[in-house]
TIKE-925643 format. One line per field, with one value per residue: residue number from 1; x, y, z of N, C-alpha, C, O, CB in turn. Coordinates in steps of 0.05 Angstrom, whole numbers. Glycine has a CB too. Example, Ala and Ser with C-alpha at 12.3 -4.5 7.8 and 13.67 -1.06 7.14 Angstrom:
<recs>
num <- [1 / 2] $
n_east <- [264 / 257] $
n_north <- [-114 / -45] $
n_up <- [156 / 142] $
ca_east <- [246 / 273] $
ca_north <- [-90 / -21] $
ca_up <- [156 / 143] $
c_east <- [264 / 258] $
c_north <- [-66 / 1] $
c_up <- [156 / 157] $
o_east <- [285 / 268] $
o_north <- [-66 / 23] $
o_up <- [169 / 161] $
cb_east <- [226 / 282] $
cb_north <- [-89 / -12] $
cb_up <- [181 / 114] $
</recs>
This chain:
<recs>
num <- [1 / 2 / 3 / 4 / 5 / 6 / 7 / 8 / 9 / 10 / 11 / 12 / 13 / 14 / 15 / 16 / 17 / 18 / 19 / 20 / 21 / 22 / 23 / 24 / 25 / 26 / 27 / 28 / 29 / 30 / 31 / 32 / 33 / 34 / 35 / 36 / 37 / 38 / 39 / 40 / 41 / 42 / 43 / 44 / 45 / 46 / 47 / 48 / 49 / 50 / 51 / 52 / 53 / 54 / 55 / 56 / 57 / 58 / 59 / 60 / 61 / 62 / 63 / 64 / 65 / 66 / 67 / 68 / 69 / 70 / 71 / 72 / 73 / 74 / 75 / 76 / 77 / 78 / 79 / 80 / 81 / 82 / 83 / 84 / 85 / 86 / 87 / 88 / 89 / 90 / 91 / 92 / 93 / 94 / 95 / 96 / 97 / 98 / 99 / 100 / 101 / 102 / 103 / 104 / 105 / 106 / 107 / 108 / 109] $
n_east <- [16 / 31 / 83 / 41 / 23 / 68 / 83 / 35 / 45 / 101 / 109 / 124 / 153 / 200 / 277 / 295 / 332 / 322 / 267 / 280 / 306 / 272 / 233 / 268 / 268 / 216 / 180 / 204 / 208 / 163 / 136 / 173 / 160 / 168 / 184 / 233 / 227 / 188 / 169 / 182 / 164 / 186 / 145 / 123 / 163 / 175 / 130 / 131 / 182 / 151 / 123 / 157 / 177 / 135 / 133 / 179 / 164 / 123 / 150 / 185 / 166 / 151 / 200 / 255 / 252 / 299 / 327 / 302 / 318 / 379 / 369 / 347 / 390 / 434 / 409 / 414 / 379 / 367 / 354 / 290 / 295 / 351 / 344 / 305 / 346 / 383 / 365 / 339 / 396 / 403 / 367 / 364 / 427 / 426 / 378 / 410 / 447 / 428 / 397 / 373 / 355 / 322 / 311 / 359 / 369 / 320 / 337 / 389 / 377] $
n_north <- [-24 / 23 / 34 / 35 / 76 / 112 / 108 / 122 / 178 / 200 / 166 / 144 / 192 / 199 / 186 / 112 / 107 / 149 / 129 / 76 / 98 / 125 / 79 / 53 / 84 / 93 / 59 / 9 / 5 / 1 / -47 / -77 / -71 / -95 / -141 / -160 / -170 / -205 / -279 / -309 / -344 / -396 / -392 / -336 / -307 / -310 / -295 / -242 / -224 / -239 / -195 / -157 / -176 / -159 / -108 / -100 / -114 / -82 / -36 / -49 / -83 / -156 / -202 / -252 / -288 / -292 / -242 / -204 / -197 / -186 / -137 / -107 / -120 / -85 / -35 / -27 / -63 / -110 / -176 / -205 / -241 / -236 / -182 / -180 / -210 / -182 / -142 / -158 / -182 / -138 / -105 / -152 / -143 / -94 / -93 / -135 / -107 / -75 / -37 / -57 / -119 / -162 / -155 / -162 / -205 / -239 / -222 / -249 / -311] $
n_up <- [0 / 19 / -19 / -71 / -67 / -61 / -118 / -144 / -132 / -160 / -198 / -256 / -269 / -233 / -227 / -237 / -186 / -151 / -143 / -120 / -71 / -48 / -41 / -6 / 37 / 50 / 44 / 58 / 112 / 132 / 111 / 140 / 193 / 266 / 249 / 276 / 328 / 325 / 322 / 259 / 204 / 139 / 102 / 117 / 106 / 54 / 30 / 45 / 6 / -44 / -41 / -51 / -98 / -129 / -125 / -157 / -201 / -208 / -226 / -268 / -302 / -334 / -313 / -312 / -245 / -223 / -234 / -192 / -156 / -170 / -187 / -145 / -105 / -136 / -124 / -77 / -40 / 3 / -8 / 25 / 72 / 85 / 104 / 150 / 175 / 195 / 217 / 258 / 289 / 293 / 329 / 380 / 392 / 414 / 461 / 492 / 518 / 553 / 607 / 639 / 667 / 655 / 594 / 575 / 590 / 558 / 513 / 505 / 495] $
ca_east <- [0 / 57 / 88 / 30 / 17 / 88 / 84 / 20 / 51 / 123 / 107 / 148 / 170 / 224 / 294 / 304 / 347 / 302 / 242 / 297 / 316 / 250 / 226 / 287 / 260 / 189 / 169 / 210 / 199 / 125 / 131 / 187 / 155 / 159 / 192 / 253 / 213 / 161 / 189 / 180 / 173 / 191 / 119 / 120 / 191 / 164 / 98 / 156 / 192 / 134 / 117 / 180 / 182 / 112 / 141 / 197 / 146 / 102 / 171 / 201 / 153 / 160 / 231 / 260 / 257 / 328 / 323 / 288 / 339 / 393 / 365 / 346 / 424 / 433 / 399 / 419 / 359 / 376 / 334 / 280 / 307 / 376 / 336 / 300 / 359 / 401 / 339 / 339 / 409 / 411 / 343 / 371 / 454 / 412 / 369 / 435 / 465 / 402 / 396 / 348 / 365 / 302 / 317 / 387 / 370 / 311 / 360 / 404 / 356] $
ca_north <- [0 / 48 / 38 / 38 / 108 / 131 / 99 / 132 / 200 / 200 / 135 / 141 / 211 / 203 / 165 / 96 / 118 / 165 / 108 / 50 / 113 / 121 / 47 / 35 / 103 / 98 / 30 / -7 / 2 / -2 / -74 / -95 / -56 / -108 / -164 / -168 / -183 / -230 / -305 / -314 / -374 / -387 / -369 / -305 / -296 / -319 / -274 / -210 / -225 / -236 / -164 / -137 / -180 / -149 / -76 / -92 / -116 / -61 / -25 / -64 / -109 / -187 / -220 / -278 / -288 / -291 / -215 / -184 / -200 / -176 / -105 / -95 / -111 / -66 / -5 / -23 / -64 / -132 / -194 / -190 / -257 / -226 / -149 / -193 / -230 / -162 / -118 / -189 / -179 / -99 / -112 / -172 / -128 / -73 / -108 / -156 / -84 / -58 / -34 / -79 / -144 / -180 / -150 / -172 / -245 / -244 / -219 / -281 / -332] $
ca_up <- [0 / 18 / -47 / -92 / -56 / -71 / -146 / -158 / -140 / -175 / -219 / -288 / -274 / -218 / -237 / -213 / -159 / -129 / -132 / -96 / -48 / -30 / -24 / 22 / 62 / 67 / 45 / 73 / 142 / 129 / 99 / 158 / 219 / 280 / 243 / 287 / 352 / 323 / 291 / 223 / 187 / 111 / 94 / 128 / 98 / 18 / 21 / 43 / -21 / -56 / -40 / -56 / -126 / -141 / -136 / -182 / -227 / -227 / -239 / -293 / -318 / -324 / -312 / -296 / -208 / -201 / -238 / -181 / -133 / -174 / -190 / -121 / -93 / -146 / -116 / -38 / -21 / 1 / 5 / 48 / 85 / 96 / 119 / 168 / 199 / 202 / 230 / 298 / 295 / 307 / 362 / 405 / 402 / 430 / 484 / 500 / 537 / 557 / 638 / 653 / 674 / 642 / 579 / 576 / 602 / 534 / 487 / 509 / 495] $
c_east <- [17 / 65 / 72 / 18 / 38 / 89 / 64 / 29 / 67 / 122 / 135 / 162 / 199 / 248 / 291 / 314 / 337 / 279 / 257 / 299 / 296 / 236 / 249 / 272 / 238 / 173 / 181 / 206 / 175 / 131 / 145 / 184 / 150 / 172 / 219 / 246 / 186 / 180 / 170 / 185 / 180 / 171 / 120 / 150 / 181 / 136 / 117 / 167 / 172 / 129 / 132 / 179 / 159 / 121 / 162 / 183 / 132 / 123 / 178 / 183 / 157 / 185 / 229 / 261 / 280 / 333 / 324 / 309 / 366 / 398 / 363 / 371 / 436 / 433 / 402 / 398 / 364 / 354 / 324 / 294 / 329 / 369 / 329 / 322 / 377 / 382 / 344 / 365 / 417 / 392 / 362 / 408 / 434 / 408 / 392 / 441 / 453 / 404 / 374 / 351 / 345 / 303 / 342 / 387 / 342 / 324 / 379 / 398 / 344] $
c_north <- [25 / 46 / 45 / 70 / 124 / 128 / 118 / 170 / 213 / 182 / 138 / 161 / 219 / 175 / 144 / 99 / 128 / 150 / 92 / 73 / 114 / 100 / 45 / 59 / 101 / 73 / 11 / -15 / -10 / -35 / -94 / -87 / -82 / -133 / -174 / -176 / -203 / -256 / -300 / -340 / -371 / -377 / -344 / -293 / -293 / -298 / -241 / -214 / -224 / -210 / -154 / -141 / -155 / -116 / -79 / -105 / -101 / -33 / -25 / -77 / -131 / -185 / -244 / -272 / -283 / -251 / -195 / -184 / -181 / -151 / -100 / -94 / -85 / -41 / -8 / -41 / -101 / -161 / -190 / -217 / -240 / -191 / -162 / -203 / -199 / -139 / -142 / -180 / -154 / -105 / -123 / -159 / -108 / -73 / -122 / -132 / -66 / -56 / -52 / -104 / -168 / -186 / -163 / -204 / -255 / -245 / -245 / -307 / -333] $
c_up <- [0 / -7 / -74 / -90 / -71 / -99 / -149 / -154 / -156 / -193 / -242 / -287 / -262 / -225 / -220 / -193 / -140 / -121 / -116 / -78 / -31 / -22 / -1 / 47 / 68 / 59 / 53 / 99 / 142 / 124 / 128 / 178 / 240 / 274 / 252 / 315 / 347 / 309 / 268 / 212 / 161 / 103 / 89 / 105 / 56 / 11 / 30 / 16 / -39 / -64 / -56 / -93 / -144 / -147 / -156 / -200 / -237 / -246 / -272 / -306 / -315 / -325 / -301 / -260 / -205 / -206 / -222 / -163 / -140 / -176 / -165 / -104 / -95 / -135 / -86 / -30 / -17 / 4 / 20 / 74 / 108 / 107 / 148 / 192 / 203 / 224 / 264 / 305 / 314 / 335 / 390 / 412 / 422 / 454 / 500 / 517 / 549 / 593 / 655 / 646 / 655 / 614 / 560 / 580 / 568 / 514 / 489 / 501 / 469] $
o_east <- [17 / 50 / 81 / 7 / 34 / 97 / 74 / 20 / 60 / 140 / 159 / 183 / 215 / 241 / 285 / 299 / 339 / 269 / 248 / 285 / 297 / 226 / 244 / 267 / 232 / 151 / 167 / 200 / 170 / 129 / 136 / 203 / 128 / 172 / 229 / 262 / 170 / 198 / 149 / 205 / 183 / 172 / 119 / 152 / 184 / 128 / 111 / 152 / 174 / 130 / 124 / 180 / 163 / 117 / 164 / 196 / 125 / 118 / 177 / 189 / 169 / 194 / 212 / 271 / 287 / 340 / 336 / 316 / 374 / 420 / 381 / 375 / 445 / 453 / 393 / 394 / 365 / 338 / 333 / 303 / 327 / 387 / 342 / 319 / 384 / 390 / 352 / 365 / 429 / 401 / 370 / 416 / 432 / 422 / 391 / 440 / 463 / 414 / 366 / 350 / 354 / 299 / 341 / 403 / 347 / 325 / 381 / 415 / 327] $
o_north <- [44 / 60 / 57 / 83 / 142 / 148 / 138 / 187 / 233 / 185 / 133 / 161 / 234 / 152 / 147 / 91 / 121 / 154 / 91 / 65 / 106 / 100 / 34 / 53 / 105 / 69 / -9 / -38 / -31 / -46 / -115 / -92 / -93 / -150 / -193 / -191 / -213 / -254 / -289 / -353 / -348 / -354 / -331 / -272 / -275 / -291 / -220 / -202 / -204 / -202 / -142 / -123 / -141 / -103 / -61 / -106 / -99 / -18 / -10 / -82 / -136 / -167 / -255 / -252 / -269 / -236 / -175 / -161 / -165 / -140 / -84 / -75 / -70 / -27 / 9 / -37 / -116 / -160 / -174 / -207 / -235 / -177 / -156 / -203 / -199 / -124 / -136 / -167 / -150 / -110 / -112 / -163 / -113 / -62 / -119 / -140 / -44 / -76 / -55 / -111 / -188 / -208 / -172 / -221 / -277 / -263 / -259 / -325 / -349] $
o_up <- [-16 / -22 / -93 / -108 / -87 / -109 / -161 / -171 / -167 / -209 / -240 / -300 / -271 / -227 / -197 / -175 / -116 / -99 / -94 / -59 / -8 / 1 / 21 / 70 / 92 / 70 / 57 / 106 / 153 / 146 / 136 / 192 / 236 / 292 / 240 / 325 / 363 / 292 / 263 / 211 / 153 / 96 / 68 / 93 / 40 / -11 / 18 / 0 / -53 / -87 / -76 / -110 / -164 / -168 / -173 / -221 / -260 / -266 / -291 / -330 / -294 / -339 / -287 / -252 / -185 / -188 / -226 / -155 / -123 / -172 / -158 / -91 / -78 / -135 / -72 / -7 / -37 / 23 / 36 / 94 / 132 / 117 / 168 / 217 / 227 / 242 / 286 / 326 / 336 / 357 / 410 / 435 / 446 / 471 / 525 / 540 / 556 / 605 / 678 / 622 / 645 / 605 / 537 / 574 / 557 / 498 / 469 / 500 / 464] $
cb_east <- [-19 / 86 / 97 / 11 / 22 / 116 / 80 / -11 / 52 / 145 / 69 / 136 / 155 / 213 / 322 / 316 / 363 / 290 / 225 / 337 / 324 / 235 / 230 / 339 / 262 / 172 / 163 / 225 / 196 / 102 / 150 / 211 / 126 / 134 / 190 / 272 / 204 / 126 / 189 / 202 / 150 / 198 / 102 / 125 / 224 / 149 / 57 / 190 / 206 / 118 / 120 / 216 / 175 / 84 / 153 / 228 / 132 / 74 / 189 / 225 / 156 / 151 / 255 / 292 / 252 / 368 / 307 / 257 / 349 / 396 / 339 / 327 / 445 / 420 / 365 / 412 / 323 / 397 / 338 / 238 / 319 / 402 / 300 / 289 / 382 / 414 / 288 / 342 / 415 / 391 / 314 / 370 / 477 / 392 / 349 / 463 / 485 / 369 / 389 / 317 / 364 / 277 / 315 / 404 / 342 / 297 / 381 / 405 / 335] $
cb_north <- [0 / 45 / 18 / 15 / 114 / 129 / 67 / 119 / 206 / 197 / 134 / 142 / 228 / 204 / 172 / 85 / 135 / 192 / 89 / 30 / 139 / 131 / 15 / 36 / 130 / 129 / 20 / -6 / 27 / 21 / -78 / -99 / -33 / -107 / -164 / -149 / -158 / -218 / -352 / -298 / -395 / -405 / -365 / -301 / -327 / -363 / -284 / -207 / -247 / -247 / -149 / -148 / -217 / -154 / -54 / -101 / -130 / -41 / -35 / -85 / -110 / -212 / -207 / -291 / -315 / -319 / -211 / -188 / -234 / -184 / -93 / -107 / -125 / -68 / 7 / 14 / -50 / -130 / -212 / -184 / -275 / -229 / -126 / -211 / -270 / -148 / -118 / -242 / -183 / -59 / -146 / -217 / -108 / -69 / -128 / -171 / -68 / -77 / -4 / -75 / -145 / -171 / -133 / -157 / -254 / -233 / -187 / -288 / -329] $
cb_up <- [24 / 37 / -52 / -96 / -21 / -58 / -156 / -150 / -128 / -162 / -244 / -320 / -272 / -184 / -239 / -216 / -162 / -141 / -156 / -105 / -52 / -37 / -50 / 20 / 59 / 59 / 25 / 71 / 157 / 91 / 64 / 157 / 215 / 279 / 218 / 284 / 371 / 296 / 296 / 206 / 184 / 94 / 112 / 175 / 111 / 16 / 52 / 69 / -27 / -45 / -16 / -36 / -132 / -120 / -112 / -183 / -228 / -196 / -226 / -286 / -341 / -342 / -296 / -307 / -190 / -220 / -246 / -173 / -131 / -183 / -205 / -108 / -108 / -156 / -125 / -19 / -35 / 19 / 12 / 45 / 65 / 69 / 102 / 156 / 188 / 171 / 203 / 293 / 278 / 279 / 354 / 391 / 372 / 424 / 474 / 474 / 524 / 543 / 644 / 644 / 710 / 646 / 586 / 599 / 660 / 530 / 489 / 533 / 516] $
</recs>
């Protein structure tokens, strides 16, 4: 929804660059809000990509799957898999040094 918001305002007229700049700024979050304190299964992980493929389709048009992956490296935006495990990563470093003992004993675990 975020994206098809920002597509329908800049659509064809803003460069690539400036459309990946703004998916990583204001759709991204939107799509990965919460997904470093909840699990995730492959599902959950295959219907995020999904998403992501679908905007570089409404982008580009058809391609081959492995395509979508590659353009999006491309412009900074990385699998959603590997956003996921880096977004737990940054959370549970955080919490791990946190002043509160409970915090610190979850992040552990």
């Amino acid at each position: 929804m975020a994206f098809n918001s920002l597509f329908g305002k800049i659509g064809r007229n803003a460069s690539e660059e400036v459309l990946f700049a703004s998916i990583k700024s204001k759709c991204m979050p939107i799509l990965l809000y919460g997904v470093e304190a909840c699990p995730t299964n492959s599902a959950d992980k295959q219907s995020l990509q999904f998403t992501m493929n679908r905007v570089l389709f409404k982008i580009f048009g058809a391609m081959v799957k492995d395509s979508y992956l590659e353009i999006s490296g491309h412009f900074g935006i990385y699998p959603l898999e590997q956003s996921i495990a880096l977004r737990r990563d940054k959370f549970l470093k955080k919490y791990s040094f946190a002043d509160n003992y409970l915090c610190r004993l979850i992040a552990k675990h």
